[in-house]
PDB file of N, H, CA, C and O in Angstrom:
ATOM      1  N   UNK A   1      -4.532 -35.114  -0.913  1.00  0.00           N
ATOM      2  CA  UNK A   1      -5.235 -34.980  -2.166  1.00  0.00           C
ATOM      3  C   UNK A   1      -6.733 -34.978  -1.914  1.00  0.00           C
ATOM      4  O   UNK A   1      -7.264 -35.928  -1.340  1.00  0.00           O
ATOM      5  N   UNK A   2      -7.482 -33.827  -2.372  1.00  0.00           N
ATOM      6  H   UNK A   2      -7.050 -33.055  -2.838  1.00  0.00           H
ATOM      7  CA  UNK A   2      -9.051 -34.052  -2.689  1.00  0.00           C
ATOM      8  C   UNK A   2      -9.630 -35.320  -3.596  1.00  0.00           C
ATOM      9  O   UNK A   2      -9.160 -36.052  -4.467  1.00  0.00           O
ATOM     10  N   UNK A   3     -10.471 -35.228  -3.148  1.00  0.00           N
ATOM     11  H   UNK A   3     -10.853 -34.634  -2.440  1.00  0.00           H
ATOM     12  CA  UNK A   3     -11.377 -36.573  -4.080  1.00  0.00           C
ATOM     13  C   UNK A   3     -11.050 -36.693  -5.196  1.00  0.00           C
ATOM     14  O   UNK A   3     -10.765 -37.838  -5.546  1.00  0.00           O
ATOM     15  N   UNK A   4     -10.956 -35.640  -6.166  1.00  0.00           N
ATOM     16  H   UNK A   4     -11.187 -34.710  -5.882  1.00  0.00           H
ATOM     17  CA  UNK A   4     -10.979 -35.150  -7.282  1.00  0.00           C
ATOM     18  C   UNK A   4      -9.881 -35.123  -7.867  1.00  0.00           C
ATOM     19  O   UNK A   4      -9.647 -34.593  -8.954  1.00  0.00           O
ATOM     20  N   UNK A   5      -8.851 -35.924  -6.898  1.00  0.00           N
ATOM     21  H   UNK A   5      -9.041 -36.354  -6.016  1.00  0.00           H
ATOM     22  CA  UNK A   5      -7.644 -35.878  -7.650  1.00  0.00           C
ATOM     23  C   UNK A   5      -6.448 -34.778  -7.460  1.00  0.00           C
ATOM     24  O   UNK A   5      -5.235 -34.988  -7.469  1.00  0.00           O
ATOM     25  N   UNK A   6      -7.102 -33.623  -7.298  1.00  0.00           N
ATOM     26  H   UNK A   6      -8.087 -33.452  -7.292  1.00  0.00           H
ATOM     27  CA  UNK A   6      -5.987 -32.444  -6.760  1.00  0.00           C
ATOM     28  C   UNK A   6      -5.300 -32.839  -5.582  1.00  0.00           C
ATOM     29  O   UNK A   6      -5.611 -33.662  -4.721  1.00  0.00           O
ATOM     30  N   UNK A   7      -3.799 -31.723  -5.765  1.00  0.00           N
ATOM     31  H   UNK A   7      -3.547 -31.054  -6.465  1.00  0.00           H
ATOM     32  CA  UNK A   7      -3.119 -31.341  -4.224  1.00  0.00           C
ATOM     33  C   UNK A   7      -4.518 -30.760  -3.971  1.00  0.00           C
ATOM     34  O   UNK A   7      -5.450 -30.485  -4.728  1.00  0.00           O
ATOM     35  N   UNK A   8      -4.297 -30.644  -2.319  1.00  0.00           N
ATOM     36  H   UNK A   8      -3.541 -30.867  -1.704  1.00  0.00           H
ATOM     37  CA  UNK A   8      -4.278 -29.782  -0.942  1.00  0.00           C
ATOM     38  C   UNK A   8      -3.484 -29.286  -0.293  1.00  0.00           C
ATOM     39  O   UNK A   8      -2.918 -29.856   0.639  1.00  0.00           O
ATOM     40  N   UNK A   9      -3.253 -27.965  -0.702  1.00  0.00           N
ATOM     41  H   UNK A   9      -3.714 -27.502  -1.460  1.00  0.00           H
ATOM     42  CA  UNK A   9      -1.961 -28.035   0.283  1.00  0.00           C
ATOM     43  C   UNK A   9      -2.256 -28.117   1.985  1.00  0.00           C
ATOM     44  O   UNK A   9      -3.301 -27.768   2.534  1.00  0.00           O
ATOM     45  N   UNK A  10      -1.233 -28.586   2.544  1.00  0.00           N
ATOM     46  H   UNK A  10      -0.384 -28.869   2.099  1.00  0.00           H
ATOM     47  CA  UNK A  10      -1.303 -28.580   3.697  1.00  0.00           C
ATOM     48  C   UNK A  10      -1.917 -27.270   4.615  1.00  0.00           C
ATOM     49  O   UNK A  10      -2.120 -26.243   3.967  1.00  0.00           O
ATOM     50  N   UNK A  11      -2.209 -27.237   5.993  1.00  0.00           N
ATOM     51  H   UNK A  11      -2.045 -28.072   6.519  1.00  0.00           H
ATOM     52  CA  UNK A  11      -2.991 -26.030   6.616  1.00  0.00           C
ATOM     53  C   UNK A  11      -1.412 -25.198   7.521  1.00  0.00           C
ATOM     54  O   UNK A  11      -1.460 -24.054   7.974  1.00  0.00           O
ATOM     55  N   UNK A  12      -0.233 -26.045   7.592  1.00  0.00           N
ATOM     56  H   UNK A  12      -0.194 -26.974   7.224  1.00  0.00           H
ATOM     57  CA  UNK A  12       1.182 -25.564   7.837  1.00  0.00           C
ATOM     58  C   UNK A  12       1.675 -24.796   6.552  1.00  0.00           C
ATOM     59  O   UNK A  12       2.295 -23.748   6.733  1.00  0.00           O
ATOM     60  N   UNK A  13       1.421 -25.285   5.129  1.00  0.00           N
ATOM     61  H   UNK A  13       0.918 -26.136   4.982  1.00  0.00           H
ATOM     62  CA  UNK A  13       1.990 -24.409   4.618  1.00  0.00           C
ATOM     63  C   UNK A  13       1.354 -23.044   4.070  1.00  0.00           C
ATOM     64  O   UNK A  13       1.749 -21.906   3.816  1.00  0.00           O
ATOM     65  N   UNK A  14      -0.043 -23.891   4.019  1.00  0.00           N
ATOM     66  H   UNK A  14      -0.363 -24.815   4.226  1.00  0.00           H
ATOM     67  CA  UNK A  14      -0.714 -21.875   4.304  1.00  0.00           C
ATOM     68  C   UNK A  14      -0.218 -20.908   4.837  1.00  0.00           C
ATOM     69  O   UNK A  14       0.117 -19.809   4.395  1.00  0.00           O
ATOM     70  N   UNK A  15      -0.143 -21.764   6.719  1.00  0.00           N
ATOM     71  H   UNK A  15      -0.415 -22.657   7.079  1.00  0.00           H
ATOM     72  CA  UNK A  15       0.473 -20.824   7.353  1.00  0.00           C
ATOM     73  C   UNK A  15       1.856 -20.062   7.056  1.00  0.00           C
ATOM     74  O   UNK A  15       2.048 -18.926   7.488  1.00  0.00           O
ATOM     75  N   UNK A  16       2.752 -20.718   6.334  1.00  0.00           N
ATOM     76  H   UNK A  16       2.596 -21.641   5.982  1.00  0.00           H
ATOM     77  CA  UNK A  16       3.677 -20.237   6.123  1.00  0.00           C
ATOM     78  C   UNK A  16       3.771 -19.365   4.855  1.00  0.00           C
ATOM     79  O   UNK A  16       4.839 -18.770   4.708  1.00  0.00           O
ATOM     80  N   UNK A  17       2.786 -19.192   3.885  1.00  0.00           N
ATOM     81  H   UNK A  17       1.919 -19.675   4.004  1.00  0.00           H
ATOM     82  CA  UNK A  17       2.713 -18.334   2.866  1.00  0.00           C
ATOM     83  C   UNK A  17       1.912 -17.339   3.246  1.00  0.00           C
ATOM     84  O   UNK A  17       2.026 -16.329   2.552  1.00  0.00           O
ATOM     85  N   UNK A  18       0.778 -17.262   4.524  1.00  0.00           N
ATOM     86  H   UNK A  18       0.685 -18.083   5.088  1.00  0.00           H
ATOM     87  CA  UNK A  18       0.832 -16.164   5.101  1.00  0.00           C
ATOM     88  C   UNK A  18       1.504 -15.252   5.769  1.00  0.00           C
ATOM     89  O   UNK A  18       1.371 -14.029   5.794  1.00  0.00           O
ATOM     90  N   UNK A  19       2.414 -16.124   6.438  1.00  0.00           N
ATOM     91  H   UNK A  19       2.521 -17.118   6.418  1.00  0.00           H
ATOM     92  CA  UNK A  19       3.481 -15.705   7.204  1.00  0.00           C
ATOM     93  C   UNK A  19       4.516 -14.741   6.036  1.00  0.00           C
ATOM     94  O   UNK A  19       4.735 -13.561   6.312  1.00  0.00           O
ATOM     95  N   UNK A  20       5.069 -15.317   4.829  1.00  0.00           N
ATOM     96  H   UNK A  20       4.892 -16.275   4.604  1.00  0.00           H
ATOM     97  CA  UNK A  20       6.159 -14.595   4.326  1.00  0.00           C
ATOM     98  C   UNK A  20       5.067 -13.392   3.130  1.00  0.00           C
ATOM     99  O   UNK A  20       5.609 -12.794   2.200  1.00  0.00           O
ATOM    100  N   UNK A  21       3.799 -13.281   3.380  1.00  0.00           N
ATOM    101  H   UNK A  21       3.358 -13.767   4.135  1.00  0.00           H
ATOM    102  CA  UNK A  21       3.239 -12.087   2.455  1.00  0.00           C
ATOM    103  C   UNK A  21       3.664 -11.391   4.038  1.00  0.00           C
ATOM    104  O   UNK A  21       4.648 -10.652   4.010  1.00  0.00           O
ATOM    105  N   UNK A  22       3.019 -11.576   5.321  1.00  0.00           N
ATOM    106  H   UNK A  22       2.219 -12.176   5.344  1.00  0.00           H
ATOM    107  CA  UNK A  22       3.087 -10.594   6.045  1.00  0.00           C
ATOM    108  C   UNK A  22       4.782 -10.285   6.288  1.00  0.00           C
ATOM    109  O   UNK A  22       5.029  -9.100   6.063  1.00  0.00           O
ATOM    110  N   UNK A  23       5.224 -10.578   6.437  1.00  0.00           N
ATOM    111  H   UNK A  23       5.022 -11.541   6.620  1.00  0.00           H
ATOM    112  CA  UNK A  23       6.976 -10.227   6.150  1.00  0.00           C
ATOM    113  C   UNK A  23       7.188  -9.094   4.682  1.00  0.00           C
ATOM    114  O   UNK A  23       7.571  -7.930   4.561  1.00  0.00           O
ATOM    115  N   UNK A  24       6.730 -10.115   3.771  1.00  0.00           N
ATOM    116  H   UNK A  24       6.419 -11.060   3.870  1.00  0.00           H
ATOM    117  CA  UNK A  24       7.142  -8.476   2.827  1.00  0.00           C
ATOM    118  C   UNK A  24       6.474  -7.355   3.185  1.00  0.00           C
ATOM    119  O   UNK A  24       6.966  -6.290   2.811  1.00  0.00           O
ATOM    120  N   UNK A  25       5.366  -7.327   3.886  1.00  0.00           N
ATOM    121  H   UNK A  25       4.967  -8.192   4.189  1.00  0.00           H
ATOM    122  CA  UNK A  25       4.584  -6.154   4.350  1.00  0.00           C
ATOM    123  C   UNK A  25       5.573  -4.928   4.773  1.00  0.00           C
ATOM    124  O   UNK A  25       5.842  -3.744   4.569  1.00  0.00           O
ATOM    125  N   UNK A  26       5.911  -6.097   5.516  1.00  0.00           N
ATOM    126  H   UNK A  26       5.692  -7.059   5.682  1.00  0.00           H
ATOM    127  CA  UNK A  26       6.640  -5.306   6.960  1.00  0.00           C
ATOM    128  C   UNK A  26       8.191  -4.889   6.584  1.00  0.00           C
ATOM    129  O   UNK A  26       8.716  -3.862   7.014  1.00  0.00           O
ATOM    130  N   UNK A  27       8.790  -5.754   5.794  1.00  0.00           N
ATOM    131  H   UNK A  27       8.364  -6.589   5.445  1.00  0.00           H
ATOM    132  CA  UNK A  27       9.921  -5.622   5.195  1.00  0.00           C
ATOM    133  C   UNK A  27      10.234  -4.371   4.081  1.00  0.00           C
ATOM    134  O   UNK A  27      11.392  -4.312   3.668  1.00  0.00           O
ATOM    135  N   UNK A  28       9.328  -3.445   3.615  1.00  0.00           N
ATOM    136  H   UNK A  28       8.387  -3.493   3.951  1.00  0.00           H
ATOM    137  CA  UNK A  28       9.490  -2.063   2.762  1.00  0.00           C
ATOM    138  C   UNK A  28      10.147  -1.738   2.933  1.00  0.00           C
ATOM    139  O   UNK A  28      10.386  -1.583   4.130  1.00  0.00           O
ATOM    140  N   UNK A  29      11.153  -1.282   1.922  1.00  0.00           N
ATOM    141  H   UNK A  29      10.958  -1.408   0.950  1.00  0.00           H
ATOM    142  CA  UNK A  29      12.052  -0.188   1.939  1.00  0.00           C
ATOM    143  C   UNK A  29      11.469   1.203   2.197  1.00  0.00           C
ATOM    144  O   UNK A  29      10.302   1.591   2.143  1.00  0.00           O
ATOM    145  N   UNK A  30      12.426   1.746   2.444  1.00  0.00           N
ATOM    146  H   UNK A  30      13.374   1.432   2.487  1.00  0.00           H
ATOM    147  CA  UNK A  30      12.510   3.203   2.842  1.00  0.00           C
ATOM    148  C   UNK A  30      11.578   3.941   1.464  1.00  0.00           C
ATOM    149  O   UNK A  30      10.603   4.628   1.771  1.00  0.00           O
ATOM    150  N   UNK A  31      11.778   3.839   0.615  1.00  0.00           N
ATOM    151  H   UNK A  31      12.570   3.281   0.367  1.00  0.00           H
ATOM    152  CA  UNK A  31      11.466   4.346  -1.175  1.00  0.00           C
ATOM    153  C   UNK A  31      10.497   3.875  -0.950  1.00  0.00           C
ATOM    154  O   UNK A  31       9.626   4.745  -0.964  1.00  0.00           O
ATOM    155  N   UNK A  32       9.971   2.586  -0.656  1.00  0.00           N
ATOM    156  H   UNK A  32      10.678   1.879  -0.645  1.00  0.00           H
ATOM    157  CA  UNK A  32       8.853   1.628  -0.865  1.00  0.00           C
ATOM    158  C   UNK A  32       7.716   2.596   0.093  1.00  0.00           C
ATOM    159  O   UNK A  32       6.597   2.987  -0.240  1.00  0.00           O
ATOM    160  N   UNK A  33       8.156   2.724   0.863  1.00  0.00           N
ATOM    161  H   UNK A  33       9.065   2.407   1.134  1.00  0.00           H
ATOM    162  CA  UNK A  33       7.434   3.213   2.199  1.00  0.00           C
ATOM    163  C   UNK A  33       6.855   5.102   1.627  1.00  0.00           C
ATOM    164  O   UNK A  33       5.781   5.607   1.955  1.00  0.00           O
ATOM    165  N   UNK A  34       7.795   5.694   0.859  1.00  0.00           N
ATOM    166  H   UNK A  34       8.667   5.284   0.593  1.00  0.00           H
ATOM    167  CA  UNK A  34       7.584   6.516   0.393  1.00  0.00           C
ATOM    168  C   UNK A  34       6.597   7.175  -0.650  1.00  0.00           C
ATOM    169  O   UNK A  34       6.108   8.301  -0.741  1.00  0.00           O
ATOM    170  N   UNK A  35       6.490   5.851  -1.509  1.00  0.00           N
ATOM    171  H   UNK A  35       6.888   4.936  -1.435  1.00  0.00           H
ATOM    172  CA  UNK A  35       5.986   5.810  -2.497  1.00  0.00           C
ATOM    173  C   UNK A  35       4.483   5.232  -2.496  1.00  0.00           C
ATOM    174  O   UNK A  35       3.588   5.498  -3.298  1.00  0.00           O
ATOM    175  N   UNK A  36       4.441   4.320  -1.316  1.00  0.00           N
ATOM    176  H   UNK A  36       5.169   4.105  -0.664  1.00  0.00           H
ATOM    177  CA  UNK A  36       3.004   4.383  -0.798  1.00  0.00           C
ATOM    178  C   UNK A  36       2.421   5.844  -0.568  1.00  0.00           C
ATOM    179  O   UNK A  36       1.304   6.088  -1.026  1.00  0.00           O
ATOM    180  N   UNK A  37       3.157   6.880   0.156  1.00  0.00           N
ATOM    181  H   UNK A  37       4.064   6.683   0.528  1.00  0.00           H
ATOM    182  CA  UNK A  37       3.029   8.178   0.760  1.00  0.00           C
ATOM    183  C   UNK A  37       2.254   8.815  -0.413  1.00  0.00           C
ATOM    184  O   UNK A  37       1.084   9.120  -0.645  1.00  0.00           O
ATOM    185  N   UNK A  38       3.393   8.873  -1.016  1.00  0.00           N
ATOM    186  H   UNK A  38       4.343   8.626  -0.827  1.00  0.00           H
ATOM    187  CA  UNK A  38       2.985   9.991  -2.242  1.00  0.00           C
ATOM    188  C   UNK A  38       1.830   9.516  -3.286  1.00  0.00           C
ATOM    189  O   UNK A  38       1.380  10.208  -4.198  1.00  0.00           O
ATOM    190  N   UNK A  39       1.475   8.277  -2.980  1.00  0.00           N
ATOM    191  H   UNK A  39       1.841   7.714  -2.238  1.00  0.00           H
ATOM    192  CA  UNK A  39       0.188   7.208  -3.845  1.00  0.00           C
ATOM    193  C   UNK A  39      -0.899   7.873  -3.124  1.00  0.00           C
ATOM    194  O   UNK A  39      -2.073   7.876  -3.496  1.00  0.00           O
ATOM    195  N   UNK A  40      -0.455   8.416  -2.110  1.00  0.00           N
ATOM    196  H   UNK A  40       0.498   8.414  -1.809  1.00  0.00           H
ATOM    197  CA  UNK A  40      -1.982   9.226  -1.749  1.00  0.00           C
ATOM    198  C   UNK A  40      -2.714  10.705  -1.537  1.00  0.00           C
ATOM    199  O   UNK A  40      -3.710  11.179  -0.990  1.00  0.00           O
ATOM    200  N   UNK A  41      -1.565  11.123  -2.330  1.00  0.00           N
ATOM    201  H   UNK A  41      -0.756  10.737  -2.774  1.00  0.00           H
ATOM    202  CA  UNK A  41      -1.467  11.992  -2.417  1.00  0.00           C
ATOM    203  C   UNK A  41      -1.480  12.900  -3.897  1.00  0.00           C
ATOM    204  O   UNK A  41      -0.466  12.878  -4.594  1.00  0.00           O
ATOM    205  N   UNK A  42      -2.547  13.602  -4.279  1.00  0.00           N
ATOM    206  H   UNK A  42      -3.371  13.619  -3.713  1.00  0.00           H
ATOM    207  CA  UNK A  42      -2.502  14.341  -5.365  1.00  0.00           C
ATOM    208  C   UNK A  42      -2.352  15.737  -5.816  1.00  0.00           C
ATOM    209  O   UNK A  42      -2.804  16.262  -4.798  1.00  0.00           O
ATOM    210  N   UNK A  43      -2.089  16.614  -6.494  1.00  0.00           N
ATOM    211  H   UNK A  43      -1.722  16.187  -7.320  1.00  0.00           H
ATOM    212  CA  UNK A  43      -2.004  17.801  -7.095  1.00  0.00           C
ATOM    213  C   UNK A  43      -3.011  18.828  -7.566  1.00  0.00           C
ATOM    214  O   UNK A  43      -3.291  18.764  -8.763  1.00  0.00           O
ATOM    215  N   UNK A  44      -3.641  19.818  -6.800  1.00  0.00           N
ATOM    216  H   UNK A  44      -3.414  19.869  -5.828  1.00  0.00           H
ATOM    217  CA  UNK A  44      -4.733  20.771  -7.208  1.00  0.00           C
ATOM    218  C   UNK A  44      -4.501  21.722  -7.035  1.00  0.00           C
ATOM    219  O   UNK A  44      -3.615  21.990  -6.224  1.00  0.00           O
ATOM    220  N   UNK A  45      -5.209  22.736  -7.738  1.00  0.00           N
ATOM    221  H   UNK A  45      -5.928  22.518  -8.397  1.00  0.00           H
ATOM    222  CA  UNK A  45      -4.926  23.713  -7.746  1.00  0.00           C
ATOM    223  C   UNK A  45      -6.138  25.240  -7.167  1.00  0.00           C
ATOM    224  O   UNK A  45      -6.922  25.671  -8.011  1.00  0.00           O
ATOM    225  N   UNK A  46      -6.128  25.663  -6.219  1.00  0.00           N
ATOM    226  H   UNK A  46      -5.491  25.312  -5.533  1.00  0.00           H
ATOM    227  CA  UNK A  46      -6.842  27.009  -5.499  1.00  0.00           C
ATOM    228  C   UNK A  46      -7.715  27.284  -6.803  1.00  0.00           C
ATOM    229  O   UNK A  46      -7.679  26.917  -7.978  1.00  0.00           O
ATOM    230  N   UNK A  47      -8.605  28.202  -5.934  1.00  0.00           N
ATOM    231  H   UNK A  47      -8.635  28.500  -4.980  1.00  0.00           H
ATOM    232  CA  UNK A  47      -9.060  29.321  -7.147  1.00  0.00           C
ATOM    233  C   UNK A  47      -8.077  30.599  -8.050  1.00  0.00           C
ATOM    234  O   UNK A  47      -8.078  31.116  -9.167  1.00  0.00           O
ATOM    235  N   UNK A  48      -7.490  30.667  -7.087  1.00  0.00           N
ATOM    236  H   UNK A  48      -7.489  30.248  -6.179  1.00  0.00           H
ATOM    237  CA  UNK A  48      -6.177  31.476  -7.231  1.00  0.00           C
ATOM    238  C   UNK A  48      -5.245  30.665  -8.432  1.00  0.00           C
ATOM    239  O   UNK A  48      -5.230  31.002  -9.616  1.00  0.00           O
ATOM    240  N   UNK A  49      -4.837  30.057  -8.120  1.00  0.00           N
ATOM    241  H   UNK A  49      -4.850  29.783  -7.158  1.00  0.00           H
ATOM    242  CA  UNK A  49      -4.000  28.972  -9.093  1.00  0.00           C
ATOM    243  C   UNK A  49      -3.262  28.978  -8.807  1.00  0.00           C
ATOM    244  O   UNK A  49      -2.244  29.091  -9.490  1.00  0.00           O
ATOM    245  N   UNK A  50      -3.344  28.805  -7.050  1.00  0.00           N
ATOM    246  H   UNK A  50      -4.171  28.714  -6.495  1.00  0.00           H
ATOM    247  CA  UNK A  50      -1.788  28.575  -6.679  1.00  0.00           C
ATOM    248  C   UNK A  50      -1.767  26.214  -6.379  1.00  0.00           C
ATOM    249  O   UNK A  50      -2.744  25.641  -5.897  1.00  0.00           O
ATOM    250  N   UNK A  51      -0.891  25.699  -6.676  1.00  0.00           N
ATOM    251  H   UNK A  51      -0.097  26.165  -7.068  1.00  0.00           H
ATOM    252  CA  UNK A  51      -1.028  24.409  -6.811  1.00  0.00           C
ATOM    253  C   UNK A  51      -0.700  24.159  -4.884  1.00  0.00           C
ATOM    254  O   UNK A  51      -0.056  24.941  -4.185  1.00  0.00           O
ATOM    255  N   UNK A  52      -1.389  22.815  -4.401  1.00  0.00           N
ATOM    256  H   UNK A  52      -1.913  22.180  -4.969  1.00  0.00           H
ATOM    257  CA  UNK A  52      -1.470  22.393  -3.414  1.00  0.00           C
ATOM    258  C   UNK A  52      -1.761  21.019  -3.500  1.00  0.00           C
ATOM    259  O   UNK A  52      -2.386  20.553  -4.453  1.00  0.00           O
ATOM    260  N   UNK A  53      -1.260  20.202  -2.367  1.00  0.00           N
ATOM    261  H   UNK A  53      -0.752  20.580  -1.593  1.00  0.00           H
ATOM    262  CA  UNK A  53      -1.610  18.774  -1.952  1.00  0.00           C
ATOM    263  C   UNK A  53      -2.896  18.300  -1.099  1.00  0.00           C
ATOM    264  O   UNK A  53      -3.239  18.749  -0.006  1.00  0.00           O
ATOM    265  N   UNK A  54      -3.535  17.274  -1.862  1.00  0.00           N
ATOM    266  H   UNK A  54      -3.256  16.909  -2.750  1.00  0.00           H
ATOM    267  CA  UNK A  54      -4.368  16.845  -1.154  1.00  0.00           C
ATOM    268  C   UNK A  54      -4.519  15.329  -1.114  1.00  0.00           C
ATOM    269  O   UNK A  54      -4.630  14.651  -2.135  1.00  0.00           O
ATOM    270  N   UNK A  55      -4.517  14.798   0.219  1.00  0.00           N
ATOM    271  H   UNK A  55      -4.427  15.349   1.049  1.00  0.00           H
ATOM    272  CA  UNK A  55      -4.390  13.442   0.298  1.00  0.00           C
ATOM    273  C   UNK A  55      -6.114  12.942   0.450  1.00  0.00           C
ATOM    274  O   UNK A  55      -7.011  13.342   1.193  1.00  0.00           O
ATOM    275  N   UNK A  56      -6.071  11.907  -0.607  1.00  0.00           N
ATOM    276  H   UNK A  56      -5.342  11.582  -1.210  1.00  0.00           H
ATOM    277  CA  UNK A  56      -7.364  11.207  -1.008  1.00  0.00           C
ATOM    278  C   UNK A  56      -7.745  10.217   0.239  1.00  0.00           C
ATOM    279  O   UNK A  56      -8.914   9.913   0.474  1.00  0.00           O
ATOM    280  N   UNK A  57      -6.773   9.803   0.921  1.00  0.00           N
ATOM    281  H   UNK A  57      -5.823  10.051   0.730  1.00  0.00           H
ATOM    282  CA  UNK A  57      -7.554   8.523   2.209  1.00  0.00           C
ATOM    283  C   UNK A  57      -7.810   9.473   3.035  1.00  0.00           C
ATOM    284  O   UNK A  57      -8.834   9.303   3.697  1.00  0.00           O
ATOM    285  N   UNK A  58      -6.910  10.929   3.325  1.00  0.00           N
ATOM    286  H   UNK A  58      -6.078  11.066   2.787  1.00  0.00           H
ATOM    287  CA  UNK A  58      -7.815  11.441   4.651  1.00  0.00           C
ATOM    288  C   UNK A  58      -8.128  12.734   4.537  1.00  0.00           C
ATOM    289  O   UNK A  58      -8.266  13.619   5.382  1.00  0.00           O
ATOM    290  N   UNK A  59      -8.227  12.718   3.296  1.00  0.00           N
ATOM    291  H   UNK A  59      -8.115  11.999   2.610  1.00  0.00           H
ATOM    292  CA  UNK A  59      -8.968  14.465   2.810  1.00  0.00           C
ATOM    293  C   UNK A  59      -8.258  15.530   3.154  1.00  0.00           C
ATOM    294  O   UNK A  59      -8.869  16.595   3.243  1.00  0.00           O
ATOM    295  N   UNK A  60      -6.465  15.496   3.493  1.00  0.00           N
ATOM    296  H   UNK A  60      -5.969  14.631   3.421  1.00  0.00           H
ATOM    297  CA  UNK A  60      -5.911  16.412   4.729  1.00  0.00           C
ATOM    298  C   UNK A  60      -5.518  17.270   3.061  1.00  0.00           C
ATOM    299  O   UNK A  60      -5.449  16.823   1.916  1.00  0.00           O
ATOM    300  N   UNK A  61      -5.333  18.605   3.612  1.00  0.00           N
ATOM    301  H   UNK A  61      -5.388  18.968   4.542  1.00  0.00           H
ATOM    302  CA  UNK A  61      -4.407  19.267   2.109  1.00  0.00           C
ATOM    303  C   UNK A  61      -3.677  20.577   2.474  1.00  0.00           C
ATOM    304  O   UNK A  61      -4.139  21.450   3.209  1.00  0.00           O
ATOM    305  N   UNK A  62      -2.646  20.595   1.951  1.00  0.00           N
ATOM    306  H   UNK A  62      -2.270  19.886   1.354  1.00  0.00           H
ATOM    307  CA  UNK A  62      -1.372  21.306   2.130  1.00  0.00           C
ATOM    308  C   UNK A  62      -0.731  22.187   1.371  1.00  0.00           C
ATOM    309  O   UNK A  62      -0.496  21.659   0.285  1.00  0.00           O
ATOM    310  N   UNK A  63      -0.377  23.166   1.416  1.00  0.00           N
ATOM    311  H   UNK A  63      -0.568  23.595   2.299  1.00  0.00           H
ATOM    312  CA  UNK A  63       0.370  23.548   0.224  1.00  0.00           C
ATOM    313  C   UNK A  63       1.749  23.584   0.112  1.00  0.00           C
ATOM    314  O   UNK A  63       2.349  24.065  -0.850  1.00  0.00           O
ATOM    315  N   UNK A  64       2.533  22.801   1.623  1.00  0.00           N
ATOM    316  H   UNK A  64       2.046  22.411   2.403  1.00  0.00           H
ATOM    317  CA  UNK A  64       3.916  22.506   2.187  1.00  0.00           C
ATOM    318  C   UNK A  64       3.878  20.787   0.929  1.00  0.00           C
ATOM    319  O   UNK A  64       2.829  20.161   0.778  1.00  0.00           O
ATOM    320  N   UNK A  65       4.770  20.507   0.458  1.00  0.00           N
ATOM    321  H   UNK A  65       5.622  21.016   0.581  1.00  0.00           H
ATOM    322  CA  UNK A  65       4.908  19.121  -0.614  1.00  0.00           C
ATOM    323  C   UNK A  65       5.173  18.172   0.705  1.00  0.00           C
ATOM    324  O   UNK A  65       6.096  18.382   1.491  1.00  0.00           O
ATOM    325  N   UNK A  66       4.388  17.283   0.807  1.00  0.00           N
ATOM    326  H   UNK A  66       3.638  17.113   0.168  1.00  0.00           H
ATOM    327  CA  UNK A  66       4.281  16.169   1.865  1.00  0.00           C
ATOM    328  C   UNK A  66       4.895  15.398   2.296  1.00  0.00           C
ATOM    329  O   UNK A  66       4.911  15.017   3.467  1.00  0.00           O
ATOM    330  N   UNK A  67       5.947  14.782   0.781  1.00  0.00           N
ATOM    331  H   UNK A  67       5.934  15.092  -0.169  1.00  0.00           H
ATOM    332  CA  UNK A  67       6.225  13.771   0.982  1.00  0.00           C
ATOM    333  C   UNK A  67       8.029  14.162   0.326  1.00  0.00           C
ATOM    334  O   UNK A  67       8.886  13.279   0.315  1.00  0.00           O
TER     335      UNK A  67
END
């Protein structure tokens, strides 16, 4: 307990609520994993008006559907 009267939690169980965020990290489903994909990915369209993909984290763009 702090001065003040509060818990503290312990510096073991930190560790261990860091530990199980990095587990769900890592733990994604297949869909999950997918759906990050396509989160970076948006819909534009040529001068032409033909529609194409362009991904916003690495500027890459396609007109093959990515994901």
């Amino acid at each position: 307990m702090s001065s003040d009267g509060k818990a503290v939690p312990d510096e073991e169980e930190e560790e261990e609520e860091g530990k199980e965020e990095v587990e769900k990290e890592e733990g994604k489903t297949q869909a999950e994993e997918e759906e990050d994909k396509r989160g970076e990915w948006r819909t534009a369209f040529s001068e032409q008006g033909r529609m194409y993909y362009w991904n916003v984290r690495t500027r890459e763009s396609t007109y093959e559907k990515p994901y």
